[in-house]
SEKOL-131454 format. One line per 2 residues: number of its first residue (from 1); for each residue x negated, z, y negated of N, C-alpha, C. Coordinates in nm, 4 decimals, padded with zeros to 6 digits. Example, Ala and Ser with C-alpha at 12.3 -4.5 7.8 and 13.67 -1.06 7.14 Angstrom:
2
1	-01.3190 00.7800 00.5690 -01.2300 00.7800 00.4500 -01.3200 00.7800 00.3300  -01.2850 00.7080 00.2250 -01.3670 00.7140 00.1060 -01.2900 00.7870 -00.0030
***
This chain:
99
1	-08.1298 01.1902 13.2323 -08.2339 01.2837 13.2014 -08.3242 01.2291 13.0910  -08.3003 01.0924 13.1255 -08.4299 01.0348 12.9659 -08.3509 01.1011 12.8637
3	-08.2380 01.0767 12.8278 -08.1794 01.1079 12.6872 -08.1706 01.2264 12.6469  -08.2203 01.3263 12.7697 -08.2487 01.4957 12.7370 -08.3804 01.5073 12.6641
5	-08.4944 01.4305 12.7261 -08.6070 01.4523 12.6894 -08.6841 01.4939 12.8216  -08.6162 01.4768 12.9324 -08.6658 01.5441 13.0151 -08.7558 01.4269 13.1128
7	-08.8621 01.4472 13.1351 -08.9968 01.3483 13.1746 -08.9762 01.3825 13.3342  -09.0423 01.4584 13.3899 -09.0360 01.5103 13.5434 -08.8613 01.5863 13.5728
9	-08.8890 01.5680 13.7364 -08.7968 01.6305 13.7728 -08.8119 01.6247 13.9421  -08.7519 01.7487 14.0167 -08.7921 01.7372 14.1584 -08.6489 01.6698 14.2369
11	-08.7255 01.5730 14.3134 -08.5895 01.5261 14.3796 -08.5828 01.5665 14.5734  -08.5154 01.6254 14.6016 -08.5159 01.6284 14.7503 -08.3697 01.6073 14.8018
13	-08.3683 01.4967 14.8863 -08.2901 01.4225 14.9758 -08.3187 01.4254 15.1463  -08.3019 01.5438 15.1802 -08.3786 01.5791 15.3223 -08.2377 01.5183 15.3949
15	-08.2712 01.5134 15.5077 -08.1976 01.4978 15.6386 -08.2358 01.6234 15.7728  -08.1465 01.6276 15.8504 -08.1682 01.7447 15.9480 -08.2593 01.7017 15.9897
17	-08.3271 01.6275 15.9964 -08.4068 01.6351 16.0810 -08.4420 01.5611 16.2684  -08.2934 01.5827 16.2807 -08.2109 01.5028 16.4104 -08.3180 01.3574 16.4599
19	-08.3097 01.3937 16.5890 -08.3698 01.2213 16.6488 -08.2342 01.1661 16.6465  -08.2232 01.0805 16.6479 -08.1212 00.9631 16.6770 -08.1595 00.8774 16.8005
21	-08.0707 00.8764 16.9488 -08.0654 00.8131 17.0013 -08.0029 00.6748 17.0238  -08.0890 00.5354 17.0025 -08.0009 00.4147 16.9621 -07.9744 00.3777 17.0712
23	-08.0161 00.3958 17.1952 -07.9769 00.3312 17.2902 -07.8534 00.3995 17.3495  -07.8218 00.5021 17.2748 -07.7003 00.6035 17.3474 -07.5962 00.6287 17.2071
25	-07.6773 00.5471 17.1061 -07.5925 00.5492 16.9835 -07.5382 00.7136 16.9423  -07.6203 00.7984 16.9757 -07.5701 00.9172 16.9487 -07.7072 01.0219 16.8688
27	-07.7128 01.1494 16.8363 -07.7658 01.2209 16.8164 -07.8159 01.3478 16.9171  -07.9494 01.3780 16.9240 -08.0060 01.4276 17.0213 -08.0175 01.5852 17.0003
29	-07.9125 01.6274 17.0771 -07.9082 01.7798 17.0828 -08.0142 01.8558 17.1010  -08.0446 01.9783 17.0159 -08.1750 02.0447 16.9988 -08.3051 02.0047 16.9325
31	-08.2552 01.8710 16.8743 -08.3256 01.8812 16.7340 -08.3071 01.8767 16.6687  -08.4353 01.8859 16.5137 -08.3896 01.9122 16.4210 -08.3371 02.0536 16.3622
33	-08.2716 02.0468 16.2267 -08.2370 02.1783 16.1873 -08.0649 02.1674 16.1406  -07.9970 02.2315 16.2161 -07.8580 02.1864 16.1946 -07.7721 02.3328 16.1778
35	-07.8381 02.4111 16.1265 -07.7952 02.5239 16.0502 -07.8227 02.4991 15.9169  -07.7088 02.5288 15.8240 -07.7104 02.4891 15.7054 -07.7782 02.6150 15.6395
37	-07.7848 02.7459 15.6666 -07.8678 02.8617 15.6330 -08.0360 02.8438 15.6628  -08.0589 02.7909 15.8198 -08.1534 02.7676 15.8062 -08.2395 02.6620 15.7439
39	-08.1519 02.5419 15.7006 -08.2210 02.4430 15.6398 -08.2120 02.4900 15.4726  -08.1719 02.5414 15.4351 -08.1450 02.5990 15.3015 -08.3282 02.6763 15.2855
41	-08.3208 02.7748 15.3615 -08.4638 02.8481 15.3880 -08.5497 02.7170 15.3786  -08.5680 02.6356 15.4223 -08.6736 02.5591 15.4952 -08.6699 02.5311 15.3784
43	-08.5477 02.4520 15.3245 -08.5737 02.3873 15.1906 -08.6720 02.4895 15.0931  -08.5843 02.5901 15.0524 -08.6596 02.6500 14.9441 -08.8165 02.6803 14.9488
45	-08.8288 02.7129 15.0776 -08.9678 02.7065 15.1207 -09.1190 02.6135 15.0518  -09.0357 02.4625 15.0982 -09.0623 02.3418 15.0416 -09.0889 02.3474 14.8971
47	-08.9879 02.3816 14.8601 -08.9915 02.3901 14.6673 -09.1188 02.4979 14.6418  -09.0619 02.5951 14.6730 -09.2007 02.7160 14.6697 -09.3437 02.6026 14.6918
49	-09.3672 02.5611 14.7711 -09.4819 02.5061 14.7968 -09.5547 02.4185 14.7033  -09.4473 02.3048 14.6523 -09.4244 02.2054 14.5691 -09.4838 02.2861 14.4442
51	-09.3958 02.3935 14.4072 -09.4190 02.5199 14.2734 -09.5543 02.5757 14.2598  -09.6526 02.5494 14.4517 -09.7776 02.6648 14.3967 -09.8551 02.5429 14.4039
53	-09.8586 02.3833 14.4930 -09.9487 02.3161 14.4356 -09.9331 02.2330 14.2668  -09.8364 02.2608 14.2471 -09.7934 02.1948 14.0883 -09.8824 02.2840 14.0156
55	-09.8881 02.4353 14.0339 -09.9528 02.5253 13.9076 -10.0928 02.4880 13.9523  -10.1346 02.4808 14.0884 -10.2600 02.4463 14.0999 -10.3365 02.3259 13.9892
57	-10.2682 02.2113 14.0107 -10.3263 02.0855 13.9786 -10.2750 02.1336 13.8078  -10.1805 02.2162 13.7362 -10.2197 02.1753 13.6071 -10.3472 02.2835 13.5772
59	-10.3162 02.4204 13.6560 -10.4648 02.4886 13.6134 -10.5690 02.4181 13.6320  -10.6620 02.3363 13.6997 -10.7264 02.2448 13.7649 -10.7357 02.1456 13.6035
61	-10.6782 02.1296 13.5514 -10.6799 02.0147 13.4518 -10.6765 01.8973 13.4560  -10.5910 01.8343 13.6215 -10.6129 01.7068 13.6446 -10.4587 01.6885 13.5628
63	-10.3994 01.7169 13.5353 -10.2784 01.6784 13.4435 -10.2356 01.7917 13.3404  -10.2141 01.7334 13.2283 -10.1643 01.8656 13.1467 -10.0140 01.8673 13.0956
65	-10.0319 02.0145 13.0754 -09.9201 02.0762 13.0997 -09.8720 02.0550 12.9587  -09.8804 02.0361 12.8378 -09.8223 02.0021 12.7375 -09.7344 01.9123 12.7600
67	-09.5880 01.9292 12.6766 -09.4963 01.8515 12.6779 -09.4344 01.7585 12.7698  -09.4418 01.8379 12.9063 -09.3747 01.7613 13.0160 -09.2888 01.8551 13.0924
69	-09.2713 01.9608 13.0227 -09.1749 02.0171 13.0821 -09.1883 02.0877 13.2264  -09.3133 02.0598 13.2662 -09.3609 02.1466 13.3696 -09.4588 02.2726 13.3449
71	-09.4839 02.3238 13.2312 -09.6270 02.3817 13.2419 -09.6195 02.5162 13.3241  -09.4716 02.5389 13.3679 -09.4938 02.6621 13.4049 -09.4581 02.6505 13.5445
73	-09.4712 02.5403 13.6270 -09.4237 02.5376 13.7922 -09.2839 02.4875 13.7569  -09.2521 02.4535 13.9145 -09.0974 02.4540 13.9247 -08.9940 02.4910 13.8303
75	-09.0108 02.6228 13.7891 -08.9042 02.7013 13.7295 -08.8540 02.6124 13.6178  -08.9683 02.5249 13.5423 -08.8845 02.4717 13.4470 -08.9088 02.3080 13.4497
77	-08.8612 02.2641 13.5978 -08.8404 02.1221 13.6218 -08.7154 02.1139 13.6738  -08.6422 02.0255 13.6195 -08.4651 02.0252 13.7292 -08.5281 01.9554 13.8187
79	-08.4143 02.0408 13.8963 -08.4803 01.9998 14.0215 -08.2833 01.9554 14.1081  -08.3091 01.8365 14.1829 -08.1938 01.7545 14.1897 -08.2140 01.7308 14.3698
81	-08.0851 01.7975 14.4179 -08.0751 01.8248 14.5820 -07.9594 01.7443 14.6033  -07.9901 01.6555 14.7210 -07.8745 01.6043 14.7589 -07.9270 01.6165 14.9437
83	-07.8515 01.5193 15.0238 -07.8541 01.5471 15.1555 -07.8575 01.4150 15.2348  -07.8732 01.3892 15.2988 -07.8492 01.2305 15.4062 -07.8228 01.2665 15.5448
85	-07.8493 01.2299 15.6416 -07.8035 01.2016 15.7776 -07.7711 01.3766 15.8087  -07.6580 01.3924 15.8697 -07.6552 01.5071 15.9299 -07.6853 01.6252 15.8530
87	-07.6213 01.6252 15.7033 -07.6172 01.6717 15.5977 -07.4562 01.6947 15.6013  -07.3940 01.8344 15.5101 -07.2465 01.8146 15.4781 -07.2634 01.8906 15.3584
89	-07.0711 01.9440 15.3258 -07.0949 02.0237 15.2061 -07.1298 02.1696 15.1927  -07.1486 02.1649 15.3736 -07.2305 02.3318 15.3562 -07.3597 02.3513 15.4030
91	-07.3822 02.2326 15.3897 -07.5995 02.2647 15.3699 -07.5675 02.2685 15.2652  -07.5274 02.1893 15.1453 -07.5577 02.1700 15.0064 -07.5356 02.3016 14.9232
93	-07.4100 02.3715 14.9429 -07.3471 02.4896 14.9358 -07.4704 02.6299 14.9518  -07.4940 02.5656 15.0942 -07.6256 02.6873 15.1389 -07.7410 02.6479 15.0570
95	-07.8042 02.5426 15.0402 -07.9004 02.4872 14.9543 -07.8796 02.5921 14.8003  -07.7971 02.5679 14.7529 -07.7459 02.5841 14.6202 -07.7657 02.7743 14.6085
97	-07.7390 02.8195 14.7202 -07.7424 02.9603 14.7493 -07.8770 03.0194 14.7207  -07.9956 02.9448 14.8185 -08.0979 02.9634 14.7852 -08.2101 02.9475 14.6295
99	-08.1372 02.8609 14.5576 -08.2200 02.8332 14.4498 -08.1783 02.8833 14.3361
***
């Protein structure tokens, strides 16, 4: 991304969410979010949020919006999704749906 020119960028690496039981070495049924539709929602949600305090703080003037490739929210930051624990290729799939 340096060699684009591109300064910012949003990164989210979520996990379900899941407790992990170590003493049973397993994962604890009924938590967490282990619908890949619904974590897709949740995600975008997140971004949305990310998108209305970002326009906040550059209207605000604590950072400006010249030449960073953000001035207009989210819409024009790449934004880079990947997944970890209790993640597959159809959260990412569903992820990808939503944005």
């Amino acid at each position: 991304m340096v060699e684009s020119g591109i300064k910012r960028a949003l990164v989210f690496y979520p996990n379900s969410g899941e407790e992990w039981d170590a003493s049973n070495e397993t994962w604890v049924k009924g938590t967490g979010c282990t619908s890949p539709k619904e974590f897709a929602s949740l995600l975008s949600k997140a971004i949305g949020a990310v998108d209305d305090t970002w326009n906040e703080v550059v209207k605000s003037g604590k950072v400006g919006s010249s030449g960073n490739n953000c001035s207009g929210g989210c819409s024009n930051i790449p934004i880079v999704v990947g997944g970890c624990c209790r993640t597959d290729p159809s959260t990412i799939s569903a992820i990808r749906g939503v944005l």
